[in-house]
PQR file of N, CA, C, O and H, with PARSE charges and radii, in Angstrom:
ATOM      1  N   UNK A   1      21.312 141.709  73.204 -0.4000 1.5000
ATOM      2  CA  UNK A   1      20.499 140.522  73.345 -0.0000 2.0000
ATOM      3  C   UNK A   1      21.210 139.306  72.741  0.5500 1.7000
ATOM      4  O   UNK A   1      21.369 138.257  73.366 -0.5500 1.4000
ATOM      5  N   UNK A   2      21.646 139.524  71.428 -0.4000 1.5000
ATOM      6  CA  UNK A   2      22.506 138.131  71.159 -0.0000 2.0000
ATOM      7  C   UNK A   2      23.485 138.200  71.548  0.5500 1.7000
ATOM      8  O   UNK A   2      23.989 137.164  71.112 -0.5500 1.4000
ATOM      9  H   UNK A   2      21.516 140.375  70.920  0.4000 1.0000
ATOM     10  N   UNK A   3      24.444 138.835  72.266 -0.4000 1.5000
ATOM     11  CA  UNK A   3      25.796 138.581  72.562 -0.0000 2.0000
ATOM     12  C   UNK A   3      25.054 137.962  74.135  0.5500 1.7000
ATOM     13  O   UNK A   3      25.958 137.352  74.706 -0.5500 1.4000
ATOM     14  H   UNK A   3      24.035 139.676  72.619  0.4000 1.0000
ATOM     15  N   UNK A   4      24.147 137.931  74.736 -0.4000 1.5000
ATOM     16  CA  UNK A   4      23.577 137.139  76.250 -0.0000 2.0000
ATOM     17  C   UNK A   4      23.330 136.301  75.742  0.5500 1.7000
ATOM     18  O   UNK A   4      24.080 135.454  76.228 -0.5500 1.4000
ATOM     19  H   UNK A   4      23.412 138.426  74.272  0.4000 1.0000
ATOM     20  N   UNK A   5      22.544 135.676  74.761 -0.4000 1.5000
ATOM     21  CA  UNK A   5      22.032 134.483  74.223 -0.0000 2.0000
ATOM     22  C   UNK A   5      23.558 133.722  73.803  0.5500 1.7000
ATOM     23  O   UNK A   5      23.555 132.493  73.885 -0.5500 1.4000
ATOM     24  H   UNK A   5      21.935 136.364  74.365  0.4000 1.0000
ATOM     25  N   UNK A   6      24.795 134.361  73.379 -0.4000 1.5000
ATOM     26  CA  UNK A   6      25.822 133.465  72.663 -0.0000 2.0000
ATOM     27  C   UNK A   6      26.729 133.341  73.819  0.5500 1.7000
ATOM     28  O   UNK A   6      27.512 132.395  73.730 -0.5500 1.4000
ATOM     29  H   UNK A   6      24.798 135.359  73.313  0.4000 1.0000
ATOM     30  N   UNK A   7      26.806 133.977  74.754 -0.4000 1.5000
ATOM     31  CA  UNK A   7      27.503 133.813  76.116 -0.0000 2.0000
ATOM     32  C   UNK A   7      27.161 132.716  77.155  0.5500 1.7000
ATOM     33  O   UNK A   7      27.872 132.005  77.864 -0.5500 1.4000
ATOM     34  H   UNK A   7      26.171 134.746  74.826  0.4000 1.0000
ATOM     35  N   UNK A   8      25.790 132.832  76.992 -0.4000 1.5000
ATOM     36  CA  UNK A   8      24.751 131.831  77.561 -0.0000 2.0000
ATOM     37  C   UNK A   8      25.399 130.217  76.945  0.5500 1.7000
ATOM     38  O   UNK A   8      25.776 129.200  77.527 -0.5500 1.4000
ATOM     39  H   UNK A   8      25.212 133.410  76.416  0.4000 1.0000
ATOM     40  N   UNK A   9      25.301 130.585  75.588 -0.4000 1.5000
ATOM     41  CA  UNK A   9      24.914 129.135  75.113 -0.0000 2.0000
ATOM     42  C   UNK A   9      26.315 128.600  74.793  0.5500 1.7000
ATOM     43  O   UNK A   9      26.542 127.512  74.262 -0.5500 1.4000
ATOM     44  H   UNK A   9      24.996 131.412  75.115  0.4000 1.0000
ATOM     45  N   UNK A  10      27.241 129.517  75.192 -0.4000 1.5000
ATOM     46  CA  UNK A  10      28.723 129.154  75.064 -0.0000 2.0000
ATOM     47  C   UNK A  10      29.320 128.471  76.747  0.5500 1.7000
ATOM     48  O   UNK A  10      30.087 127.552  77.036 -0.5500 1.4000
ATOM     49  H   UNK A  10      27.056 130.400  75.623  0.4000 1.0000
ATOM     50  N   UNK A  11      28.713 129.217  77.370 -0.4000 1.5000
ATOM     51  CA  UNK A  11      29.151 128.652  78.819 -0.0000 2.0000
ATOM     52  C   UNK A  11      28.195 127.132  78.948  0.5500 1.7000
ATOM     53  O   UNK A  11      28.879 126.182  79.331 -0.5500 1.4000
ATOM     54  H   UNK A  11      28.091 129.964  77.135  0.4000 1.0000
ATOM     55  N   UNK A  12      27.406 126.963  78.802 -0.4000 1.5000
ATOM     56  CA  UNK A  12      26.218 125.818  78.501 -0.0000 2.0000
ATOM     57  C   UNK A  12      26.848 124.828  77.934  0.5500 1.7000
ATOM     58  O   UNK A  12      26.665 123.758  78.515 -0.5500 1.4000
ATOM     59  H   UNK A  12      26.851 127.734  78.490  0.4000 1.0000
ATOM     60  N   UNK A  13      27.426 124.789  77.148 -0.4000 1.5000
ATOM     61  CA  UNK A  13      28.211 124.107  75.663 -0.0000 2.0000
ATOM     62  C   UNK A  13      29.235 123.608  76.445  0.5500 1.7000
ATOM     63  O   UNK A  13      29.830 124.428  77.144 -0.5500 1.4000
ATOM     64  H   UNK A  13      27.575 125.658  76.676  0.4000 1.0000
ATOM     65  N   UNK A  14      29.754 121.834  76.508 -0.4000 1.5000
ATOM     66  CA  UNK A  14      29.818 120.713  77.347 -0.0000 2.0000
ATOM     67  C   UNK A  14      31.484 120.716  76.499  0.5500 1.7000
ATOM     68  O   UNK A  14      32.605 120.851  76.989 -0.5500 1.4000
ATOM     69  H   UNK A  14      29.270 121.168  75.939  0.4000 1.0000
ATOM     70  N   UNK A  15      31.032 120.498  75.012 -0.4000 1.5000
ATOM     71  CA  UNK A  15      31.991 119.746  74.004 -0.0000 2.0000
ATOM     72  C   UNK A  15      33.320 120.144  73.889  0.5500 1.7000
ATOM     73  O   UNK A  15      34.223 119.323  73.731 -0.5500 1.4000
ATOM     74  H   UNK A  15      30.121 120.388  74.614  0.4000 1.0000
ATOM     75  N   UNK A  16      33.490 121.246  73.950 -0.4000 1.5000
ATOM     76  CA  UNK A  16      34.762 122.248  74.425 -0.0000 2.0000
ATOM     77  C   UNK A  16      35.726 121.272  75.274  0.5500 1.7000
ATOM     78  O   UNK A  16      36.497 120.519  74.680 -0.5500 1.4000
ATOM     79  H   UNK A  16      32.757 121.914  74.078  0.4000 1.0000
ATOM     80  N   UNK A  17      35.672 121.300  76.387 -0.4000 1.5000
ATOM     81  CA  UNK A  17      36.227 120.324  77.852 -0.0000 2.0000
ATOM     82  C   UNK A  17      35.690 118.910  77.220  0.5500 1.7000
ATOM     83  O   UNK A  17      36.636 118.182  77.522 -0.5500 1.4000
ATOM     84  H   UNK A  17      35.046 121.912  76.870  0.4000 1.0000
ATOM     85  N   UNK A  18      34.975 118.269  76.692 -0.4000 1.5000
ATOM     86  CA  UNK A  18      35.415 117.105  76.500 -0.0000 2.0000
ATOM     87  C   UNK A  18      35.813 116.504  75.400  0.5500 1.7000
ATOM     88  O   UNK A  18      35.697 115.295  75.197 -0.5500 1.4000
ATOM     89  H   UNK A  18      34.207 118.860  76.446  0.4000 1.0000
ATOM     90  N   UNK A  19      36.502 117.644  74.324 -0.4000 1.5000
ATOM     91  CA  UNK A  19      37.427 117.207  73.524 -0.0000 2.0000
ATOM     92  C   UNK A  19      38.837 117.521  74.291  0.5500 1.7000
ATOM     93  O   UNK A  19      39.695 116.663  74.496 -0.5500 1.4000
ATOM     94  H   UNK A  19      36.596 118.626  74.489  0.4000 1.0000
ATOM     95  N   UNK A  20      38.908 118.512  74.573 -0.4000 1.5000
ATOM     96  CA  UNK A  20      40.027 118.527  75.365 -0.0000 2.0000
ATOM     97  C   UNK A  20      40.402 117.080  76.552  0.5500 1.7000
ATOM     98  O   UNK A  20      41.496 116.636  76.900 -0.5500 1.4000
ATOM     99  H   UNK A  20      38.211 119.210  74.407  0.4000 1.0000
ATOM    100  N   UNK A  21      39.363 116.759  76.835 -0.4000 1.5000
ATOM    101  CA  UNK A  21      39.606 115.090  77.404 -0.0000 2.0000
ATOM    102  C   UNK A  21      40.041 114.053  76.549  0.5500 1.7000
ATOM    103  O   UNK A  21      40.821 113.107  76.660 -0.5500 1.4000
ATOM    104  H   UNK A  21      38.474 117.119  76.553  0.4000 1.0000
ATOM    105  N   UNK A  22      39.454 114.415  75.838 -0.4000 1.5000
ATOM    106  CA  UNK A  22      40.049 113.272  74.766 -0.0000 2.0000
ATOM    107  C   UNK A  22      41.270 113.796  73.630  0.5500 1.7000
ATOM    108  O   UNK A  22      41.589 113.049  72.705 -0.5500 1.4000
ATOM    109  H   UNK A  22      38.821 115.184  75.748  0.4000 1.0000
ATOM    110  N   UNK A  23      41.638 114.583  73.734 -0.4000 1.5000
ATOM    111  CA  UNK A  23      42.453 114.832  73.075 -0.0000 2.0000
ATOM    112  C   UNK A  23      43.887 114.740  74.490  0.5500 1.7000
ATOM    113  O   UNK A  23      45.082 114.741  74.196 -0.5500 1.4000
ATOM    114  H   UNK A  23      41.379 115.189  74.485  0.4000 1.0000
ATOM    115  N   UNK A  24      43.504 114.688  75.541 -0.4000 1.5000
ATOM    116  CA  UNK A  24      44.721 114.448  76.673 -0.0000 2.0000
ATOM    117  C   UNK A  24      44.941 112.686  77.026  0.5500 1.7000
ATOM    118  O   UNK A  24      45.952 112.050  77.323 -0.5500 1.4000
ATOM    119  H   UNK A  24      42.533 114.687  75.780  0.4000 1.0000
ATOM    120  N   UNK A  25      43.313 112.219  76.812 -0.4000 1.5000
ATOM    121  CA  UNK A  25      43.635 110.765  76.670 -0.0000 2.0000
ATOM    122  C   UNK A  25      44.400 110.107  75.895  0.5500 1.7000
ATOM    123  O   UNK A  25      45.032 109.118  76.266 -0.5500 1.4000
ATOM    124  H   UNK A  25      42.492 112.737  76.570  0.4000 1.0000
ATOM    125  N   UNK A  26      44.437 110.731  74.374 -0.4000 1.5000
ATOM    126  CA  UNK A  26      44.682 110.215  73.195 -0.0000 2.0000
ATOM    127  C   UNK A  26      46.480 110.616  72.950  0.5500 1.7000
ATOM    128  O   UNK A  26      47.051 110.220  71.933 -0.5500 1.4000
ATOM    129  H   UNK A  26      43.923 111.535  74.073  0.4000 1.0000
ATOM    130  N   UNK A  27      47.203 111.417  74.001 -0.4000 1.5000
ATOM    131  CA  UNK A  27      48.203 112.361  73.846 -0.0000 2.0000
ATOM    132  C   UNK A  27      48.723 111.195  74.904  0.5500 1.7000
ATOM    133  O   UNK A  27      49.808 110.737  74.545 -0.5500 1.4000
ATOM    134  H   UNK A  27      46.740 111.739  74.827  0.4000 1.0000
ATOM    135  N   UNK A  28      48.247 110.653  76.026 -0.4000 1.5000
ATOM    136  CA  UNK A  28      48.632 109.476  77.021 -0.0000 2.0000
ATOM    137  C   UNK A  28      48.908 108.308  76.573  0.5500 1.7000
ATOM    138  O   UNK A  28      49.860 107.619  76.940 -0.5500 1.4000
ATOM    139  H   UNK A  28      47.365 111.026  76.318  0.4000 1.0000
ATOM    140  N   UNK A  29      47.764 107.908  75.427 -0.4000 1.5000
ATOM    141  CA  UNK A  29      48.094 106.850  74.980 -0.0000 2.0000
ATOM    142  C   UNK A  29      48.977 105.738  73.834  0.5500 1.7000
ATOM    143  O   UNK A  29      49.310 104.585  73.564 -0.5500 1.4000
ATOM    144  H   UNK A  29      46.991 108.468  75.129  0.4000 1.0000
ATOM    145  N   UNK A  30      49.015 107.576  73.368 -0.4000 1.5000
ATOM    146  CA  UNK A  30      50.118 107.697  72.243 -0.0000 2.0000
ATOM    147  C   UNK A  30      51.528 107.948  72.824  0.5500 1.7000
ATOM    148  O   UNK A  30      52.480 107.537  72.160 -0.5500 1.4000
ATOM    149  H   UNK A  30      48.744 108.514  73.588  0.4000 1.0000
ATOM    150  N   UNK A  31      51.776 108.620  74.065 -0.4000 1.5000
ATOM    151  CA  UNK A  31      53.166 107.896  74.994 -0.0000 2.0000
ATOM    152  C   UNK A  31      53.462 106.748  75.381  0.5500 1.7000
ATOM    153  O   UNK A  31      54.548 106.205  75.179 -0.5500 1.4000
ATOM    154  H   UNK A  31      51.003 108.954  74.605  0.4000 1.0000
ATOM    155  N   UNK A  32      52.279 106.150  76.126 -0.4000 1.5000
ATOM    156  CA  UNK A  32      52.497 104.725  76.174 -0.0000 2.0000
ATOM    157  C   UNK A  32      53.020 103.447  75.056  0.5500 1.7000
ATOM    158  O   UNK A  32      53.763 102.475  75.194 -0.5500 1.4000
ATOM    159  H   UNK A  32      51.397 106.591  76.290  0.4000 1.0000
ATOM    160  N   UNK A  33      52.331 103.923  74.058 -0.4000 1.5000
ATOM    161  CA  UNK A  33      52.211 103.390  72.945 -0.0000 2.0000
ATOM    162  C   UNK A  33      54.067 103.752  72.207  0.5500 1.7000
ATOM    163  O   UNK A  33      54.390 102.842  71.444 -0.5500 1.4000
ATOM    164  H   UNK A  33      51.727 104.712  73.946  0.4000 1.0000
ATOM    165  N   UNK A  34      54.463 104.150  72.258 -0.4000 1.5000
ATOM    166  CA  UNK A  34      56.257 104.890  72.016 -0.0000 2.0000
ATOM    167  C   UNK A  34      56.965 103.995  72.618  0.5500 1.7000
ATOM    168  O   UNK A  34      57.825 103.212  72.216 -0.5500 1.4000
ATOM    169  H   UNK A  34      54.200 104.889  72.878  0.4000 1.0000
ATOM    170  N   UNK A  35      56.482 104.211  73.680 -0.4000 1.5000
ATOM    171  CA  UNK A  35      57.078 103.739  74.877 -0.0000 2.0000
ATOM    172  C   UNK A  35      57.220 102.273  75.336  0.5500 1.7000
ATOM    173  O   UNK A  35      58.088 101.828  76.086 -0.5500 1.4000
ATOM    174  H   UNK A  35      55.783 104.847  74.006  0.4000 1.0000
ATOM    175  N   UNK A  36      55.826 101.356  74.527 -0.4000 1.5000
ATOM    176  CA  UNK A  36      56.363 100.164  74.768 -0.0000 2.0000
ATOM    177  C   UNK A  36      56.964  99.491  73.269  0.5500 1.7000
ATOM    178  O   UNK A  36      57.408  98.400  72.909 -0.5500 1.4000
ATOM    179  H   UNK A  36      55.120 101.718  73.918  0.4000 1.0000
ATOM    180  N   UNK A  37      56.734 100.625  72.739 -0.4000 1.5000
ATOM    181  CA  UNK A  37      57.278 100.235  71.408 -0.0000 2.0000
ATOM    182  C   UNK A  37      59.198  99.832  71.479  0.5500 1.7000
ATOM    183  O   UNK A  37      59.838  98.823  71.185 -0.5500 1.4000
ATOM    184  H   UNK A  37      56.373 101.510  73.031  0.4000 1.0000
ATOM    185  N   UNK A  38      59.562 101.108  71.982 -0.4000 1.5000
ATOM    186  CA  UNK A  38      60.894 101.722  72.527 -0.0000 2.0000
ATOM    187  C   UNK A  38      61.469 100.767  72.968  0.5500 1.7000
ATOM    188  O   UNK A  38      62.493 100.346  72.430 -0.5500 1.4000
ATOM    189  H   UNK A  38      59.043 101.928  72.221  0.4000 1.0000
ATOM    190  N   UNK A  39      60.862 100.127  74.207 -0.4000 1.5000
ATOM    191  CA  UNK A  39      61.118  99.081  74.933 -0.0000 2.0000
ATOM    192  C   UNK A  39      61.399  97.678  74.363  0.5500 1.7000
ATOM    193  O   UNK A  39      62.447  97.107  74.667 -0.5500 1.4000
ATOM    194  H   UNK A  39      60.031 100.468  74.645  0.4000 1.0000
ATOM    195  N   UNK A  40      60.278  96.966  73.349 -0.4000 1.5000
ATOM    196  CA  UNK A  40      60.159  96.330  72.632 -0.0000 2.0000
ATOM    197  C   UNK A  40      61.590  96.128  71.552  0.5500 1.7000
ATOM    198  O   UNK A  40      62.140  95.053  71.309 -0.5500 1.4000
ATOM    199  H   UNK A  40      59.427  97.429  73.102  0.4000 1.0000
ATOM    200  N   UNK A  41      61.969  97.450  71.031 -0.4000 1.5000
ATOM    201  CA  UNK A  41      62.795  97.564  70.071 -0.0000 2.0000
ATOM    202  C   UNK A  41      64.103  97.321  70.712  0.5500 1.7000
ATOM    203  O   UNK A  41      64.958  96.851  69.962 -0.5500 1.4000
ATOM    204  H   UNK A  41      61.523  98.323  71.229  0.4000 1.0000
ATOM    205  N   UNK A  42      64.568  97.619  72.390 -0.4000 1.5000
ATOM    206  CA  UNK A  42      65.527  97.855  72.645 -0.0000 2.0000
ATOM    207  C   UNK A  42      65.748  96.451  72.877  0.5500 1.7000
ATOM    208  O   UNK A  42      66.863  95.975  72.661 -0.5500 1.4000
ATOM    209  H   UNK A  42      63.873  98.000  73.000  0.4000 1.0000
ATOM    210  N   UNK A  43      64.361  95.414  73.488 -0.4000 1.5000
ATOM    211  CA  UNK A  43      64.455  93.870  73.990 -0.0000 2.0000
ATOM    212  C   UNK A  43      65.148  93.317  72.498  0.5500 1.7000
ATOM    213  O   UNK A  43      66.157  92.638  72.691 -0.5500 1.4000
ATOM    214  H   UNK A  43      63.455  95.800  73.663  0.4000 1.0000
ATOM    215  N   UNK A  44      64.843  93.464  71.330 -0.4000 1.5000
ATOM    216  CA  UNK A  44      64.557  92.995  70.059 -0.0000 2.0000
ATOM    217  C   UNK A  44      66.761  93.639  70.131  0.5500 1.7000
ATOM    218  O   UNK A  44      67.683  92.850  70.334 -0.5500 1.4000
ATOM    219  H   UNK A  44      64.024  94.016  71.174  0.4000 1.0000
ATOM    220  N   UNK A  45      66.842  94.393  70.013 -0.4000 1.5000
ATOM    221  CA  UNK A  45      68.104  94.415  69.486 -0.0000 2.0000
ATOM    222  C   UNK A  45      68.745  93.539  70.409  0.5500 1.7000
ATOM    223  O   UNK A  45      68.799  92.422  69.894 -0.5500 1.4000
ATOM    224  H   UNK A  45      66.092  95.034  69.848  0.4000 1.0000
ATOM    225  N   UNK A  46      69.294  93.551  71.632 -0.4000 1.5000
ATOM    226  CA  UNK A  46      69.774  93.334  72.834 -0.0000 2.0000
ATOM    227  C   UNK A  46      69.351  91.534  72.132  0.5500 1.7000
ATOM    228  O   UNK A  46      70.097  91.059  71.276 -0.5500 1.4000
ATOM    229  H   UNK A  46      69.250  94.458  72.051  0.4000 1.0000
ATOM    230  N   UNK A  47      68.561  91.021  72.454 -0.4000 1.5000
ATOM    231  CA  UNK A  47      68.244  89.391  71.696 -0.0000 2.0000
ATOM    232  C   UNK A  47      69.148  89.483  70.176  0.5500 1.7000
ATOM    233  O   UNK A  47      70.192  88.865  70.385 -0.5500 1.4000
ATOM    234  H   UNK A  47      67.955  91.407  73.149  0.4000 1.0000
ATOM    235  N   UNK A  48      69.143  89.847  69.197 -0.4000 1.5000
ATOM    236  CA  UNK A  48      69.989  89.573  68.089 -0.0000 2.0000
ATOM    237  C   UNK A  48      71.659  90.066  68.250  0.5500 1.7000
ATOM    238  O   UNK A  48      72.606  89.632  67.593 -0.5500 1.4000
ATOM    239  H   UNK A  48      68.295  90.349  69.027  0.4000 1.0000
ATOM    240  N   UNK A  49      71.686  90.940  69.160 -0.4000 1.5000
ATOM    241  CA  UNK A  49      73.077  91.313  69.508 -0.0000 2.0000
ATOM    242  C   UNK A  49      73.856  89.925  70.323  0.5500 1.7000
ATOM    243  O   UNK A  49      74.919  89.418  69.962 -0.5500 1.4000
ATOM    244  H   UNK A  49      70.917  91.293  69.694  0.4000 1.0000
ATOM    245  N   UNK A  50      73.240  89.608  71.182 -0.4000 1.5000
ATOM    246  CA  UNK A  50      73.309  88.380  72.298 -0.0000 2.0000
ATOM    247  C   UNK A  50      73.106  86.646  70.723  0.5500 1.7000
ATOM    248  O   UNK A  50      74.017  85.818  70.722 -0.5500 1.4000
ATOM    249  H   UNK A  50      72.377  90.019  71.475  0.4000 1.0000
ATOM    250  N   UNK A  51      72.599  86.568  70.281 -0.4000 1.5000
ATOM    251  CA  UNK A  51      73.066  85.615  68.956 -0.0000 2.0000
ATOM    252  C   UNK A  51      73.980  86.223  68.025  0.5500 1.7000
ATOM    253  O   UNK A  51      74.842  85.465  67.579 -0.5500 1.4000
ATOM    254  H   UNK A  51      71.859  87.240  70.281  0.4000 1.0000
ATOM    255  N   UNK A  52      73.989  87.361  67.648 -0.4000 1.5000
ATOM    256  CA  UNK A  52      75.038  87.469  66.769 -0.0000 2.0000
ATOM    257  C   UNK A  52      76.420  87.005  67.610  0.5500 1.7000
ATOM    258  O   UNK A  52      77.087  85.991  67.406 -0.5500 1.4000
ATOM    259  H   UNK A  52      73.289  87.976  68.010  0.4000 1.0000
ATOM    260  N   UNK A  53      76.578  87.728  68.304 -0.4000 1.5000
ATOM    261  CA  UNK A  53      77.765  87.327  69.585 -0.0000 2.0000
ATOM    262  C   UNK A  53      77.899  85.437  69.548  0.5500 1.7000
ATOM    263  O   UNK A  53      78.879  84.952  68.983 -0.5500 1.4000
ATOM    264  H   UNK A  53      76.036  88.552  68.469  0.4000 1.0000
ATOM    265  N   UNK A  54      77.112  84.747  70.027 -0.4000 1.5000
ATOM    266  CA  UNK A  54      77.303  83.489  69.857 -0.0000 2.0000
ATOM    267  C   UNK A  54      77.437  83.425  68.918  0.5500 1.7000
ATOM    268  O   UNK A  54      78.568  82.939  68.915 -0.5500 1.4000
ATOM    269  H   UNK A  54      76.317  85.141  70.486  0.4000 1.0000
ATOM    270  N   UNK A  55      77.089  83.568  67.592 -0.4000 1.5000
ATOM    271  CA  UNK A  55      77.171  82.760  66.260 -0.0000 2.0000
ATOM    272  C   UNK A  55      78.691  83.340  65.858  0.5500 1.7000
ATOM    273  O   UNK A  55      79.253  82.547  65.102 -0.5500 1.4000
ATOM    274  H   UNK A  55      76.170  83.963  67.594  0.4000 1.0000
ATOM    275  N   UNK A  56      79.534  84.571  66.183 -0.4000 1.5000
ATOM    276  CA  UNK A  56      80.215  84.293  66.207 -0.0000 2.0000
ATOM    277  C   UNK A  56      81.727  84.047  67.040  0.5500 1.7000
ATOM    278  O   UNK A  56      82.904  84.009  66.683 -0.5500 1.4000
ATOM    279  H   UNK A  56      79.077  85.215  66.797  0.4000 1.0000
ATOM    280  N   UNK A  57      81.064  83.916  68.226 -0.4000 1.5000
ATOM    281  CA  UNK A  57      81.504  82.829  68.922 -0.0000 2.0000
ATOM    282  C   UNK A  57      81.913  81.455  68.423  0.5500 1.7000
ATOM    283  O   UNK A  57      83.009  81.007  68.088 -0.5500 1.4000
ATOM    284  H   UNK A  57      80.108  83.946  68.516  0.4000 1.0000
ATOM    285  N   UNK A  58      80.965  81.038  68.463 -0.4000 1.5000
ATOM    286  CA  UNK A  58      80.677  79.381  67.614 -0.0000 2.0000
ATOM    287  C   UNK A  58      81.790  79.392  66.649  0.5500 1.7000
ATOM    288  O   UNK A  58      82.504  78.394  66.549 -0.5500 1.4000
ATOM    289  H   UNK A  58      80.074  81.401  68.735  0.4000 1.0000
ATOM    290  N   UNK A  59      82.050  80.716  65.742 -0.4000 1.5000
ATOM    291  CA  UNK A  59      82.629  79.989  64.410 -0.0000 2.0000
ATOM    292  C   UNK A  59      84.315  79.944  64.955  0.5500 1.7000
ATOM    293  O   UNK A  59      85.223  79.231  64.530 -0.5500 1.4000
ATOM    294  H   UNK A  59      81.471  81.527  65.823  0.4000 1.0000
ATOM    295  N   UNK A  60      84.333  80.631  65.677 -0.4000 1.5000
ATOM    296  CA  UNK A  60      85.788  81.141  66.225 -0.0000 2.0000
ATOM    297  C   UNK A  60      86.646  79.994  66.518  0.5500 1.7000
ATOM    298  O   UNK A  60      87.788  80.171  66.944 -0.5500 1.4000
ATOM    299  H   UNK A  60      83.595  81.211  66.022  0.4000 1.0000
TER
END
């Protein structure tokens, strides 16, 4: 009788699958999030590489 009642109320039971949603959202957004970081960092060097180069340019 309780192993029907805990089978029951386990197949019933929602929260399972929608942590797993959110734990696949949160796994997406935390790539994105790398990723424009990544991007960001590579714009950021590439800009001080491109002035260092002129500045010493300039002194030359």
């Amino acid at each position: 009788m309780f192993i029907r009642r805990f089978i029951r109320r386990f197949m019933a039971d929602e929260s399972g699958p929608t942590a797993v949603e959110y734990a696949v959202m949160l796994a997406l957004i935390i790539a994105v999030c790398i990723t424009a970081v990544r991007a960001m960092a590579t714009s950021a060097r590439n800009s001080f590489d491109n002035s260092a180069n002129a500045i010493n340019n300039a002194i030359k």
